[in-house]
C-alpha positions in Angstrom: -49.2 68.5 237.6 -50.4 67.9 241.0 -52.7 64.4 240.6 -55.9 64.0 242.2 -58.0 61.0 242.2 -61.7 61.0 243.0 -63.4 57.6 243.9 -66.9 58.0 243.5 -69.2 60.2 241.3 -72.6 60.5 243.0 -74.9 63.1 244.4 -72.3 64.9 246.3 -69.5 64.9 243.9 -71.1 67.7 241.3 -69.3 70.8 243.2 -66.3 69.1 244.5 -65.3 68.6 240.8 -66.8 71.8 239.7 -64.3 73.6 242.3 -61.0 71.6 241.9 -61.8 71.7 237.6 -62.0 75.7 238.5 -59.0 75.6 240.4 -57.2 72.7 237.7 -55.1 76.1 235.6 -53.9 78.0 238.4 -52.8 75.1 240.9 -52.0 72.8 237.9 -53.8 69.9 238.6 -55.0 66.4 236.9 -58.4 64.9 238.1 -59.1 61.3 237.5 -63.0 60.6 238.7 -63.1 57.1 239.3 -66.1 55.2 239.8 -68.3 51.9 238.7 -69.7 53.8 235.6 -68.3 56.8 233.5 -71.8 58.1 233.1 -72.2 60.8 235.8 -68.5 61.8 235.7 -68.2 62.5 232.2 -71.3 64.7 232.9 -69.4 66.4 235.7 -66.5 66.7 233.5 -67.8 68.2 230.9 -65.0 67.4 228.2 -62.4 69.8 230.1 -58.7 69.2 229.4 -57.3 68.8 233.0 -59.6 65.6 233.9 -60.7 62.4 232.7 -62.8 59.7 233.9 -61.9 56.0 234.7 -63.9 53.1 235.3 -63.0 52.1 238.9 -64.6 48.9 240.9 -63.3 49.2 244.5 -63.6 45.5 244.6 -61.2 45.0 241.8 -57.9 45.2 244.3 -55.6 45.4 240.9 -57.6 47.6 239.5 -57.8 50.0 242.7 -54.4 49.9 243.7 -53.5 50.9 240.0 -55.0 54.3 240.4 -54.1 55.0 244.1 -50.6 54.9 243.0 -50.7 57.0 240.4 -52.3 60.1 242.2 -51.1 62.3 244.8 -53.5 62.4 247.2 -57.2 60.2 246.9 -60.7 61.9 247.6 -63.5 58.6 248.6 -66.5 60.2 248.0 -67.8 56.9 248.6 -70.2 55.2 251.4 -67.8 55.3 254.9 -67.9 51.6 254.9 -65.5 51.1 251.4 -63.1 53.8 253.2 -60.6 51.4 255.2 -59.9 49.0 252.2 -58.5 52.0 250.6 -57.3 53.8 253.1 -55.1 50.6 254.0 -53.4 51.4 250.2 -53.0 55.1 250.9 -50.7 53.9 253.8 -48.6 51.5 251.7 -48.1 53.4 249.0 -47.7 56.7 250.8 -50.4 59.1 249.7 -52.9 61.3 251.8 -56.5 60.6 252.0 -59.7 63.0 252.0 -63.4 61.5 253.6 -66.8 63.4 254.0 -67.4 60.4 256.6 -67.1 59.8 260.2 -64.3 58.5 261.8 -64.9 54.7 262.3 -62.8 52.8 265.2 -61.2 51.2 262.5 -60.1 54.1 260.7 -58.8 55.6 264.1 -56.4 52.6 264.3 -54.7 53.4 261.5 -53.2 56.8 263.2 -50.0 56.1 264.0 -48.9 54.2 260.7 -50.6 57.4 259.4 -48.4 59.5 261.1 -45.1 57.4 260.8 -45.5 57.9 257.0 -46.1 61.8 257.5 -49.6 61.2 255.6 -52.7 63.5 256.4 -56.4 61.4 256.4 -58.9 64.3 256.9 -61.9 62.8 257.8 -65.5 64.8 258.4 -64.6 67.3 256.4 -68.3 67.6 254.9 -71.1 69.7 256.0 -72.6 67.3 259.0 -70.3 66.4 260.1 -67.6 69.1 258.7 -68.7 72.6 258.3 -70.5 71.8 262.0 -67.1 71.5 263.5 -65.2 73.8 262.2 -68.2 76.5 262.3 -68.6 75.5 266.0 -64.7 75.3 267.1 -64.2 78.9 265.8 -66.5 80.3 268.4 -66.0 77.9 270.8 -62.1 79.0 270.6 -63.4 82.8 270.5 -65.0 81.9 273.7 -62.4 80.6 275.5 -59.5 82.9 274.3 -61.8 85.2 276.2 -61.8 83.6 279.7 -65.1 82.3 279.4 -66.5 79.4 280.4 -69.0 76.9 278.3 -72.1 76.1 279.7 -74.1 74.7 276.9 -73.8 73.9 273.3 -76.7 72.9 271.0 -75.8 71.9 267.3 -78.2 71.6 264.6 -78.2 70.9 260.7 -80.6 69.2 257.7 -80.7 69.0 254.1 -84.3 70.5 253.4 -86.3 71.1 250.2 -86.0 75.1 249.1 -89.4 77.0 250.2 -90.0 77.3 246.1 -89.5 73.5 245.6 -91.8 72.7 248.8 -94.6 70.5 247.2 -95.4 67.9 249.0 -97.3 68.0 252.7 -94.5 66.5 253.7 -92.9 69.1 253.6 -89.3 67.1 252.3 -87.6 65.6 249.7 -84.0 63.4 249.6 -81.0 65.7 249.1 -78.9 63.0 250.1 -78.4 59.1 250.7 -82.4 57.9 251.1 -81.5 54.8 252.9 -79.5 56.8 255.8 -83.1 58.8 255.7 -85.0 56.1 256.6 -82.1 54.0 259.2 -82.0 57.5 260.7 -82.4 57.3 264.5 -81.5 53.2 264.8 -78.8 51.7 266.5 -79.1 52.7 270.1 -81.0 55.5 272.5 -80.4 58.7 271.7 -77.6 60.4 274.5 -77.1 64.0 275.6 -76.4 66.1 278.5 -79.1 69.2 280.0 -77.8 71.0 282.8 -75.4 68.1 284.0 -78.7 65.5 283.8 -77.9 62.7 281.1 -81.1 62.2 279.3 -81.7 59.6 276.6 -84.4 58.6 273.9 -85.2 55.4 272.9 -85.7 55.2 268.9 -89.4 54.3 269.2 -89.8 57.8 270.7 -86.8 59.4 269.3 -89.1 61.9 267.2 -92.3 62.6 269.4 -89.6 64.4 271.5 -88.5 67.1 268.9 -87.4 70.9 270.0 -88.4 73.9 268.0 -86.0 75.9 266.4 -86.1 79.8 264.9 -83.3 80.1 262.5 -82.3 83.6 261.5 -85.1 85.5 263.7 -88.3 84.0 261.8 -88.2 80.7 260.2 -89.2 77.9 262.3 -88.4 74.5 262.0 -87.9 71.3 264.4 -85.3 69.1 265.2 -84.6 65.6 266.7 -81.9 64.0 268.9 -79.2 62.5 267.4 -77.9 59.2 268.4 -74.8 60.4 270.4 -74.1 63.8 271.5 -72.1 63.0 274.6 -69.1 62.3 272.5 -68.5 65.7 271.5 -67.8 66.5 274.8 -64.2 65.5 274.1 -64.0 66.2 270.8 -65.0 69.5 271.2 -62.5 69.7 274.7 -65.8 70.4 276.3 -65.8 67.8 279.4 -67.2 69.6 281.7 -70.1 71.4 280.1 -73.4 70.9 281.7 -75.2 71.2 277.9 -74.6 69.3 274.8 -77.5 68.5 272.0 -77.0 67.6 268.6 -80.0 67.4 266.7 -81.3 67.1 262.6 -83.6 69.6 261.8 -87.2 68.9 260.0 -89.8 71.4 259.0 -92.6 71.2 261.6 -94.7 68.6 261.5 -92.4 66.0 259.8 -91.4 63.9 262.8 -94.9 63.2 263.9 -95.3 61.8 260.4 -92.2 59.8 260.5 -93.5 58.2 263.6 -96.0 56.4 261.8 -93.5 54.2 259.9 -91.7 53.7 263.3 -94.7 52.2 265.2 -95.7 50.5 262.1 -92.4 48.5 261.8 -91.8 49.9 258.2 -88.1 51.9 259.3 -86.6 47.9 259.9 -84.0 47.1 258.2 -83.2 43.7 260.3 -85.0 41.2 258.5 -85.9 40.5 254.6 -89.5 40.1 253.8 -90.8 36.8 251.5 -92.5 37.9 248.4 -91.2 41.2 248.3 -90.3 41.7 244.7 -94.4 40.7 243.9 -96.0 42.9 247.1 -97.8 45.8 245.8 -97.7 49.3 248.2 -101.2 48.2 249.6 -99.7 44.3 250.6 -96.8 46.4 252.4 -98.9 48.4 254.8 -101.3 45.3 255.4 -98.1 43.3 256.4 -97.7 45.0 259.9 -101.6 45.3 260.7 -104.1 42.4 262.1 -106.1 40.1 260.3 -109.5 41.0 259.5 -112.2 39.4 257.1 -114.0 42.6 256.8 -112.1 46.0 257.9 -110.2 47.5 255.1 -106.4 48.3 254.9 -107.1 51.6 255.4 -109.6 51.8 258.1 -107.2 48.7 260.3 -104.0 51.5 260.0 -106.5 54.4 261.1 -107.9 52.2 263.9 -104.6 50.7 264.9 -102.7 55.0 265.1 -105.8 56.8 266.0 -105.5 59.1 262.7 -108.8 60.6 262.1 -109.8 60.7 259.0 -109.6 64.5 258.3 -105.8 64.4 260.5 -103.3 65.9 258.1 -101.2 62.5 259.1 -103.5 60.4 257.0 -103.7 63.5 254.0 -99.6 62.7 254.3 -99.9 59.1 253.5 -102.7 58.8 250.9 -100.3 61.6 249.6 -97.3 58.6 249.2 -99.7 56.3 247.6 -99.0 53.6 249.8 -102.3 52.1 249.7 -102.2 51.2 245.9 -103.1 47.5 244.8 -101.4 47.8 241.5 -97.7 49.6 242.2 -95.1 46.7 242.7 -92.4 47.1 245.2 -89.8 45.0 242.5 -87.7 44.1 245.2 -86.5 40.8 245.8 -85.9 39.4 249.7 -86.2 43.4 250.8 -86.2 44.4 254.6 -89.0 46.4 255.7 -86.9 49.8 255.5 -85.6 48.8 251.7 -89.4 48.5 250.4 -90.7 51.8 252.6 -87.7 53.4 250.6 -88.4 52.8 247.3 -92.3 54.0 248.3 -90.8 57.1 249.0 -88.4 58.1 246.8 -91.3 57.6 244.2 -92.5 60.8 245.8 -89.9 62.3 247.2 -87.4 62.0 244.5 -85.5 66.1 243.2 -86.7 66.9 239.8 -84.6 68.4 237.5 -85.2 72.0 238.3 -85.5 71.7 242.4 -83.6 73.4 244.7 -82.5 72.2 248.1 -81.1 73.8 251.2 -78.9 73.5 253.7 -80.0 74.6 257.5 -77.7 74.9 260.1 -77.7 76.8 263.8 -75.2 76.7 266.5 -76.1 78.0 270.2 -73.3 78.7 272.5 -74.2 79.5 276.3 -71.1 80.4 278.5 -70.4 82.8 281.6 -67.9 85.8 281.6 -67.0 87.5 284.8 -70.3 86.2 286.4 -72.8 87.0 283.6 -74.2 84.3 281.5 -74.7 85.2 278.2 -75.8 83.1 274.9 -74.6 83.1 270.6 -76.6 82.1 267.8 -74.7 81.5 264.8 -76.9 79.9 261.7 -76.4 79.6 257.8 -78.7 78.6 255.6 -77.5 77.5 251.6 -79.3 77.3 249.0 -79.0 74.8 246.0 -79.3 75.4 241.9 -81.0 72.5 240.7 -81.2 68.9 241.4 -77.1 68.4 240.5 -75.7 71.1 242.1 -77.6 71.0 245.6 -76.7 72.9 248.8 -76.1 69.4 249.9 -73.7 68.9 247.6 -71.9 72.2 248.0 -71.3 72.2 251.6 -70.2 68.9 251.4 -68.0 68.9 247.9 -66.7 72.4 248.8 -64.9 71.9 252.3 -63.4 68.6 250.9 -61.9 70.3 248.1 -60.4 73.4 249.4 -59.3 70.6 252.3 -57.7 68.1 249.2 -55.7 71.6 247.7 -54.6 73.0 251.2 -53.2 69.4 251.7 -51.6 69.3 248.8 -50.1 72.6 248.7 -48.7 72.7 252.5 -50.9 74.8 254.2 -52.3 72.0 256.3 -49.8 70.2 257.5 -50.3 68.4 260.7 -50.1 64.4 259.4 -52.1 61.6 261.1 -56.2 60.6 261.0 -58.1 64.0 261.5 -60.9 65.6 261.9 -61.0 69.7 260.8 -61.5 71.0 264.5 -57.9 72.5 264.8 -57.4 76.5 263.9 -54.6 75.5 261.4 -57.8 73.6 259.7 -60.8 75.5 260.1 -59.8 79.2 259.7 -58.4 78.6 256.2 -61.1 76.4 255.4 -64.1 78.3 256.2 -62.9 81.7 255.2 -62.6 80.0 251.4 -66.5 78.9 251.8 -67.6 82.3 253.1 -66.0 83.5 249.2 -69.1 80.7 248.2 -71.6 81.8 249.9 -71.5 79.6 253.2 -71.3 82.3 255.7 -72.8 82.1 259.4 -74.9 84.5 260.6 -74.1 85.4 264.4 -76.4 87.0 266.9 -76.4 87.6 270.9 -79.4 86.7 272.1 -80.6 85.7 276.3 -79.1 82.9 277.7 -81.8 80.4 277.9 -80.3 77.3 279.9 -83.0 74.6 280.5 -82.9 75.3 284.0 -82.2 78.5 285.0 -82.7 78.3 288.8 -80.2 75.1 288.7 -82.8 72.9 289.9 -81.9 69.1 289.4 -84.1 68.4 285.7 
């Protein structure tokens, strides 16, 4: 039996183990689903003879180490920053690693001991980032195979409430990590490239600059920077390319919303607040608005943004309930960003019978024998319920047919990866197109930002 270990049960574990349980007969293998509580894992498990859960604290270096060796190859399902400790044991004792994460600087370091012990760490191998590269290399490969030349790339992807689920006028709900919801944006300006002009956004006006997107002919939606596109350039082998955007999507409407926390102060997350635990929702608002003996909470916040009073922005935050006396925030030395999270995931929280979805869209601009012309590739995914979420399928899906192809020598190249190679992504995303995950591709009028190539 080939043995798999899984560290970490959460959210985006449900179809990973679903997939590699399906799998378990044919390929003959063992899962061990480790994580800090059996709960959600024997759930996931269901009783089924070819897996078993284990109670795993990452901390515990004995206890960790124990598991690692016994598998063939370890899946961290876990937040990026408990990767290195164990992908440090994967090296010594000689097995490959599996991440949905980004590839920190520290994980890049360990490449060549990675490669001197013929190990494979696949990194990004989850839907954003994941399914974005591969998706994107295949065309941008097409393109060039093809003599073309690459004039812009836009990428775009967000984990969105399903049109039937849709009930709040926010129009969203977590499908994934809250806290990386409300951090979104932070940490530097936002950096891209239009028509050879570097542009960038500070975060206090990262999303009151938002494009508009039609995805699959009709369905509008909007999207904000993200923090750094520019590096994609060569990642993507793309250093010359006048265009490159990366963006989240949002329904419309959404970021304007989301602004109001900004200019409040309530997104920080660099400072811990006295009191917290005993604050109600109402103390909370009143924190980041001026002292006055006779103005209400409510009419100080209006004053202080402008909202009228019949704006759909204020209909959106009587909506959270933030203005509540009696609701305790039951957080003790919380930052500013901790307390507006637990507001919102009050509201915002899947029930049981939600659906989710995943939207996606890809534009590729490039010019053939003088002609520009333009590709729209999208996909949209739809979730079951509140355990097996689109979210949780394009991300557990890639990272399992990844974790077999691995393991049975179709993807071979050793060293710390990321899935943008053909040997990769062409296995890889022809197995999720038998799920469901499928991109729709259209030609449509090349529509660079400036068309007359005046400076922007």
């Amino acid at each position: 039996m080939k043995k798999i270990l899984i560290i970490g049960a959460g959210k985006s574990s449900s179809y990973l183990i679903k997939y590699l349980l399906e799998k378990s007969n044919e390929e003959e293998l063992q899962l061990t689903v480790g994580d800090i509580s059996t709960d959600n894992a024997n759930k996931l498990i269901n009783n089924h003879k070819n897996a078993k859960s284990v109670i795993l604290d990452i901390f515990n270096i004995e206890q960790r180490r124990y598991f690692i060796q016994k598998a063939d190859i370890i899946i961290s399902m876990l937040p990026a920053r408990f990767h290195l400790e164990i992908a440090k044991d994967c090296i010594h004792y000689k097995k490959h690693l599996v991440t949905a994460s980004y590839i920190s600087e520290e994980m890049q370091k360990l490449d060549t001991a990675v490669k001197e012990k013929g190990l494979i760490f696949m990194n990004e191998i989850g839907v954003d980032p994941g399914i974005d590269h591969m998706s994107a290399m295949q065309v941008i490969d097409r393109i060039r195979k093809n003599d073309a030349k690459m004039l812009l790339f836009e990428s775009f992807t967000g984990g969105l409430v399903a049109p039937e689920s849709d009930t709040n006028l926010w129009n969203y709900k977590f499908t994934w990590n809250p806290r990386n919801v409300v951090l979104a944006g932070q940490g530097g300006a936002a950096m891209f490239i239009q028509e050879g002009t570097y542009k960038y956004i500070p975060y206090h006006k990262l999303f009151r600059r938002t494009e508009f997107l039609n995805i699959n002919g009709n369905k509008k939606f909007e999207a904000y920077a993200n923090r750094d596109s520019l590096k994609y350039r060569s990642i993507y082998g793309l250093e010359e390319i006048p265009t490159m955007y990366r963006g989240t999507i949002r329904k419309v409407g959404f970021s304007r919303a989301w602004n109001i926390f900004i200019q409040l102060g309530m997104t920080d997350d660099s400072y811990t607040i006295e009191n917290s635990e005993n604050m109600s929702y109402r103390d909370f608002v009143n924190l980041f608005l001026a002292y006055s003996p006779s103005d209400s909470v409510e009419l100080k916040l209006r004053s202080y943004l402008k909202i009228d009073q019949d704006d759909i922005m204020w209909e959106k935050l009587i909506e959270l309930d933030i203005f509540n006396p009696k609701k305790k925030i039951g957080l003790k030395n919380a930052t500013p960003a901790k307390m507006l999270q637990k507001i919102l995931e009050e509201s915002w929280t899947l029930s049981k019978d939600d659906k989710d979805m995943i939207v996606m869209q890809h534009l590729f601009g490039y010019e053939k024998n003088g002609k520009k012309e333009q590709i729209e590739s999208s996909l949209i995914v739809y979730g079951e319920n509140q355990t097996y979420t689109a979210m949780a399928k394009t991300v557990g899906l890639p990272v399992g047919i990844a974790a077999l192809k691995i393991l049975t020598g179709k993807i071979k190249t050793p060293g710390v990866q990321r899935p943008i190679t053909r040997e990769i992504y062409e296995p890889i995303l022809k197995e999720l197109s038998l799920y469901g995950i499928k991109f729709t591709e259209r030609k449509v009028p090349y529509l660079g930002y400036n068309p007359n190539h005046v400076t922007g």
